[in-house]
C-alpha positions in Angstrom: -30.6 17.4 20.4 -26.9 17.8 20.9 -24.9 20.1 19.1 -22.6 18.3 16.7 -19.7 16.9 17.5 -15.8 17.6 15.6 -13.2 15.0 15.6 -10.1 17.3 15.0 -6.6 16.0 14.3 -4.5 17.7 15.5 -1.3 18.0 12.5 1.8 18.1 13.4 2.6 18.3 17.1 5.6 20.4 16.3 3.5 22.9 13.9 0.6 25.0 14.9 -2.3 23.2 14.4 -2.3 21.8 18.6 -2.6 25.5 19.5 -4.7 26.9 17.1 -7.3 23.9 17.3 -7.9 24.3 21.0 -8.1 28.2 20.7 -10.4 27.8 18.0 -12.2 24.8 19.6 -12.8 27.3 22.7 -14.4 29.8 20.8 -16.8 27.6 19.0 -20.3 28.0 19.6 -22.9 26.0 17.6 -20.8 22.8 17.6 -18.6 20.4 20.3 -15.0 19.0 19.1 -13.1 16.0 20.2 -9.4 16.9 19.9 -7.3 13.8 18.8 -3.7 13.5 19.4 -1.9 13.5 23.0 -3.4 14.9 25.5 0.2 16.4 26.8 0.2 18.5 23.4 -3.1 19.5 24.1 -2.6 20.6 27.6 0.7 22.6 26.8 -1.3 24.4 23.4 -4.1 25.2 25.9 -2.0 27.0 28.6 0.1 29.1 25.7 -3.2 30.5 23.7 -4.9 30.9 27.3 -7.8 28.1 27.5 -8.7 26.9 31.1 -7.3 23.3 31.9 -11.0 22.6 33.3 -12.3 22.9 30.0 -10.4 19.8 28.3 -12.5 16.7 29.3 -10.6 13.3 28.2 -13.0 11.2 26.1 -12.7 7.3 25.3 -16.0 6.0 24.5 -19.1 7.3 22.7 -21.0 7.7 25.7 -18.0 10.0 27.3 -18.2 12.0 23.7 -22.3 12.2 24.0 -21.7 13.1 27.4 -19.6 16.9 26.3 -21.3 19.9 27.6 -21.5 23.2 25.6 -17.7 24.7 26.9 -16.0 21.0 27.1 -13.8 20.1 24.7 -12.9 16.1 24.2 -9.3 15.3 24.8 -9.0 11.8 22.6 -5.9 10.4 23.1 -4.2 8.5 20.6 -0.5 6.5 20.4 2.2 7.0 23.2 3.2 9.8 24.4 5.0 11.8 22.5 7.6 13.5 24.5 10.6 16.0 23.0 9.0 14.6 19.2 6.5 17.5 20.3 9.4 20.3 20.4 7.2 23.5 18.4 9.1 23.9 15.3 11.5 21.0 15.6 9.3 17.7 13.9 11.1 14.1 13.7 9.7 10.7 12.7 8.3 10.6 16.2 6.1 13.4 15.3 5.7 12.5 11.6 4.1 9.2 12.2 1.9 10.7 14.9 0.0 13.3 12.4 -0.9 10.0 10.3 -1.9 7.8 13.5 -4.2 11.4 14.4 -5.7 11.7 10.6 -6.6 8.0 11.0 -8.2 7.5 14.4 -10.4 10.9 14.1 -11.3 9.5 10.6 -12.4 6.4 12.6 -14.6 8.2 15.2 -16.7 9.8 12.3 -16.7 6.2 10.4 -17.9 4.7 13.6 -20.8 7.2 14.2 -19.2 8.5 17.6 -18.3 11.8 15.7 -20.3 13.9 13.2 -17.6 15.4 11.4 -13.7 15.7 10.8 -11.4 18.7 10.8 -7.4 18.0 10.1 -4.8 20.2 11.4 -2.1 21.1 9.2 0.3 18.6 8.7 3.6 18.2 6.8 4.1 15.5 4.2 7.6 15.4 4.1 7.8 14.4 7.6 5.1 11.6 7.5 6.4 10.0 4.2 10.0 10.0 6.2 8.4 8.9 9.4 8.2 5.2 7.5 4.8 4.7 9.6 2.3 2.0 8.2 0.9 3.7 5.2 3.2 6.6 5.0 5.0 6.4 1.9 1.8 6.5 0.1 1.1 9.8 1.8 0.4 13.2 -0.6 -2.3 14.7 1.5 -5.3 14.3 3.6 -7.4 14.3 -0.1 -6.1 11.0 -1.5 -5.3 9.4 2.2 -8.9 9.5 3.5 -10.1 8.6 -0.2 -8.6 5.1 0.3 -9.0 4.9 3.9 -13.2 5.4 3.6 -13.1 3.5 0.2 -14.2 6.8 -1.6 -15.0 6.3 -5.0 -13.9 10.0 -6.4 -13.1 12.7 -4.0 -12.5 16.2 -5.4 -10.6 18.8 -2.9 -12.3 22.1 -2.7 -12.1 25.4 -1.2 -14.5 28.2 0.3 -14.3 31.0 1.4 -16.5 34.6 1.6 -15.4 35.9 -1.9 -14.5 32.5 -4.0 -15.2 28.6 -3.5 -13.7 26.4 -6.1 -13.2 22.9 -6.8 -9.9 21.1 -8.1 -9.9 18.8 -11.2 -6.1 17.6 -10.2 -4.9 18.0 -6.9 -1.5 17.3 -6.1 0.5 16.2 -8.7 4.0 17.6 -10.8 3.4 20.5 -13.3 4.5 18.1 -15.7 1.7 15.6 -15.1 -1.1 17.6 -14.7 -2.0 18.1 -18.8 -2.5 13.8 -19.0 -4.9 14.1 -16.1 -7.1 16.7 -17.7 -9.5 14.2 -18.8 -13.3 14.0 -19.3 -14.1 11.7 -16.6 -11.8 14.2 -14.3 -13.4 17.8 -14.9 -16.9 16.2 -15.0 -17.0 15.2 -11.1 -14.9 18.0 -10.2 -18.0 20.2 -12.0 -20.4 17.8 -10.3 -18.8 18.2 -6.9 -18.7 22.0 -6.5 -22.4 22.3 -8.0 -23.7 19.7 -5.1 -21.3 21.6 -2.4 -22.8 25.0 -3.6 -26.6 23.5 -3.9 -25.4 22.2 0.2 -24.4 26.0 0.9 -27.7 27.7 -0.7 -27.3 28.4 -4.0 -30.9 27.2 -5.5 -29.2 27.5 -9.6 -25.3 27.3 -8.6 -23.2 29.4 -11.7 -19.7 27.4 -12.5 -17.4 28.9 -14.3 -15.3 25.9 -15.3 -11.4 27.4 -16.1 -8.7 26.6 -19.1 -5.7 25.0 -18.8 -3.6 26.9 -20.9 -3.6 30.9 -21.2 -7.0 32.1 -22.9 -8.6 29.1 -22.2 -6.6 27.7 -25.3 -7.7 30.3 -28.4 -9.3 27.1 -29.8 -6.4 24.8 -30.0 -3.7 27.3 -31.0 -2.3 27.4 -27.7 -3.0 24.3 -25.9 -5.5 21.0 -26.9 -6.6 20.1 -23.3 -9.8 22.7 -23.3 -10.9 20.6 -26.8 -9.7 17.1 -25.3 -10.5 16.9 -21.9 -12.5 20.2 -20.8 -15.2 20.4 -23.0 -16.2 16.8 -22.9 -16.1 17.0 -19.3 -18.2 19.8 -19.1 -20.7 18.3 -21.6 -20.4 14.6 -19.1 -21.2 16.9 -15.9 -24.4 18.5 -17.4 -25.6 15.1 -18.1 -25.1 14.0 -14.9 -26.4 17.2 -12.8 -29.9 16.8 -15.2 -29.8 13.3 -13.8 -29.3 14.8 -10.2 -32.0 17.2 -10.6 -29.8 20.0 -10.6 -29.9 23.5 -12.1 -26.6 24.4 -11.8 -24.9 26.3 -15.2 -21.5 25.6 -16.2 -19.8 28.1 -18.2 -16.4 27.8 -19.8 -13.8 26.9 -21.3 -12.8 30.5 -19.6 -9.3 31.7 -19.3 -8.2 31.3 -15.7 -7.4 34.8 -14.7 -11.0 36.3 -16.1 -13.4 33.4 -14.0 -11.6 34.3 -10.6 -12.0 37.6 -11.4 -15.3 37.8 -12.4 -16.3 35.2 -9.7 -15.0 37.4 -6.7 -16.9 39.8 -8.2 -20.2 37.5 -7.8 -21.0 37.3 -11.4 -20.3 33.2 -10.8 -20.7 31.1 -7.4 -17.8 29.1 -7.9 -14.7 28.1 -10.3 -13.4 24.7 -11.2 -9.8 25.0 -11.5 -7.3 22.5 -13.2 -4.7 22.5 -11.0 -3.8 22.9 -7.8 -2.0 26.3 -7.6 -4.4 27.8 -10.2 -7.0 27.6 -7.3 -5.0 28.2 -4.2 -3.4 30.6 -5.6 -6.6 32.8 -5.7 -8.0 31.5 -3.3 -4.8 32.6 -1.0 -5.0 36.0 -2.4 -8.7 36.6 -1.6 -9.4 34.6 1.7 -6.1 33.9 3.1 -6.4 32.4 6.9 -10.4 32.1 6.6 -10.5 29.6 3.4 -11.7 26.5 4.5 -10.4 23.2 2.2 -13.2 20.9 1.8 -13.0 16.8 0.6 -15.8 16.5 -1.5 -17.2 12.8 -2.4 -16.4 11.3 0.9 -18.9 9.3 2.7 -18.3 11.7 5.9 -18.3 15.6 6.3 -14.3 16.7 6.2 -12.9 20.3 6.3 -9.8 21.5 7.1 -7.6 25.2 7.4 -5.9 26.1 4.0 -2.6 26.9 5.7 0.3 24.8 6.4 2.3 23.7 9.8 4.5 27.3 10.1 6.9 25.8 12.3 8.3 29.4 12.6 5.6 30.7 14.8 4.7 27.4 16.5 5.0 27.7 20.1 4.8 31.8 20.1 1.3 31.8 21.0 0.9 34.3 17.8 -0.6 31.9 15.1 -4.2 32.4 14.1 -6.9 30.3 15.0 -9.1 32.0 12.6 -8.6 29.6 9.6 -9.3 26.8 12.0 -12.5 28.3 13.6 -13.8 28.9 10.0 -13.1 25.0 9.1 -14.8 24.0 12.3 -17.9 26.6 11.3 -18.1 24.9 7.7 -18.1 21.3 9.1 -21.2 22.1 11.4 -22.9 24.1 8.2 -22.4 20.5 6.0 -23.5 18.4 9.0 -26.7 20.4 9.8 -27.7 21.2 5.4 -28.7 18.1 3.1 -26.5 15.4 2.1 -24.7 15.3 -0.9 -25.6 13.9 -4.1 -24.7 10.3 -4.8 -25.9 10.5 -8.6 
């Protein structure tokens, strides 16, 4: 058996993710990685973060992917080349619409069966909405993009790391939008979702806390309706459907934000569902920052990705991390190898 194989895009060419996904696709042991994108990136991130030419095999066919020995790494290469749109820190339209054209075709490979999993490189939305690339304007992330692209029929975004994993009931939406979304139907598949993606991880009886909206979880209605409305209902919807699942997760909660990431660094729960998307990332960033690993739950493929952005301001100094990237890669080969999820 061959070890599994990573389609990676890439993110923006102008950003870091060319540089740190071929550092981190060199150090990777238990899994093989197709890099998608142009191979000219690739070859000029591979000579700045010191990974051998000889190592980067181009790959156009299944058979050439099947074909990857332990220390090759796939070069897939995808659109025209991409020239000065590849400048580190200086993105166009060029470069915009070439992080969506990336996201799409490695999503492709692991549709088609040629590739087991898919890890995205950071990319910036601003420039791909701008680029005015098919399908761009619709653009707010790789969570609601690959939704549509794989026909998901609910996707929750998620993020692990050593000290905290937590899943998102909204994900990227205005402040001002996010109280209408707190609905039953919402907070029950985002409890759903983590308990399966714990259950996948190890956890035999997985512990949710599931947080408030507002401060103290609400103090029953006197300081916010959404943990009576939405919240509660939810959390009553999920339980129903975990029994159903044959799972023995626990959700706890209503609990005030600020107490279950607390208590759940401290291991007294194995995950949090947060209602909002700085509520989580927020912590998460604090605790795990450069090794948390964003994870699409509810897709019909494996996808992970780093939990950091493009950082045009170190791109092209050889000084970016690969660590965040190398931890995404790790978690993708974990899902692949464990049990599929759920599809209760």
């Amino acid at each position: 058996m061959h070890p599994p194989l990573l389609a990676v895009s890439l993110g923006c060419p102008a950003g870091i993710g060319p540089e740190v996904a071929v550092r981190a696709a060199a150090e990777l042991r238990a899994a093989r990685c197709v890099l998608v994108g142009d191979p000219a990136v690739v070859r000029a991130a591979a000579e700045l973060r010191a990974v051998s030419l000889r190592r980067l095999v181009p790959v156009a066919s299944r058979r050439e992917m099947d074909r990857l020995g332990p220390r090759e790494i796939g070069v897939f290469a995808c659109g025209a080349a991409l020239g000065q749109a590849a400048v580190p820190g200086k993105p166009d339209g060029a470069a915009g619409a070439a992080q969506l054209r990336w996201i799409d075709r490695a999503c492709d490979l692991v549709l088609s069966g040629a590739c087991d999993a898919l890890v995205t490189g950071p990319v910036s939305k601003a420039h791909v909405v701008a680029s005015g690339a098919p399908g761009a304007r619709r653009f707010r992330g790789h969570t609601e993009h690959l939704a549509r692209r794989t026909g998901a029929a609910e996707v929750i975004m998620a993020f692990r790391s050593q000290k905290l994993t937590t899943a998102l009931v909204t994900t990227h939406l205005p402040l001002h939008a996010v109280p209408g979304a707190i609905t039953p139907g919402a907070v029950a598949r985002a409890c759903f979702w983590l308990a399966d993606l714990l259950a996948r991880l190890g956890a035999s009886r997985p512990r949710v806390a599931v947080a408030g909206l507002n401060p103290h979880a609400g103090e029953s209605g006197l300081l916010g309706s959404e943990e009576q409305t939405g919240i509660v209902p939810g959390m009553r919807a999920a339980r129903v459907r975990l029994r159903r699942a044959g799972s023995a997760a626990e959700l706890v909660g209503p609990v005030g934000a600020e107490t279950a990431f607390r208590l759940a660094a401290a291991g007294a729960y194995d995950g949090v569902v947060a209602m909002y998307h700085d509520q989580a990332t927020i912590a998460c960033k604090l605790l795990g920052f450069g090794e948390a690993v964003n994870v699409t739950l509810g897709l019909p493929i494996v996808r992970t990705s780093v939990d950091h952005g493009t950082a045009y301001d170190l791109a092209g100094t050889g000084r970016a991390s690969a660590r965040g990237m190398r931890s995404a890669m790790e978690l993708a080969t974990l899902l692949v190898a464990g049990p599929r999820a759920s599809r209760h």
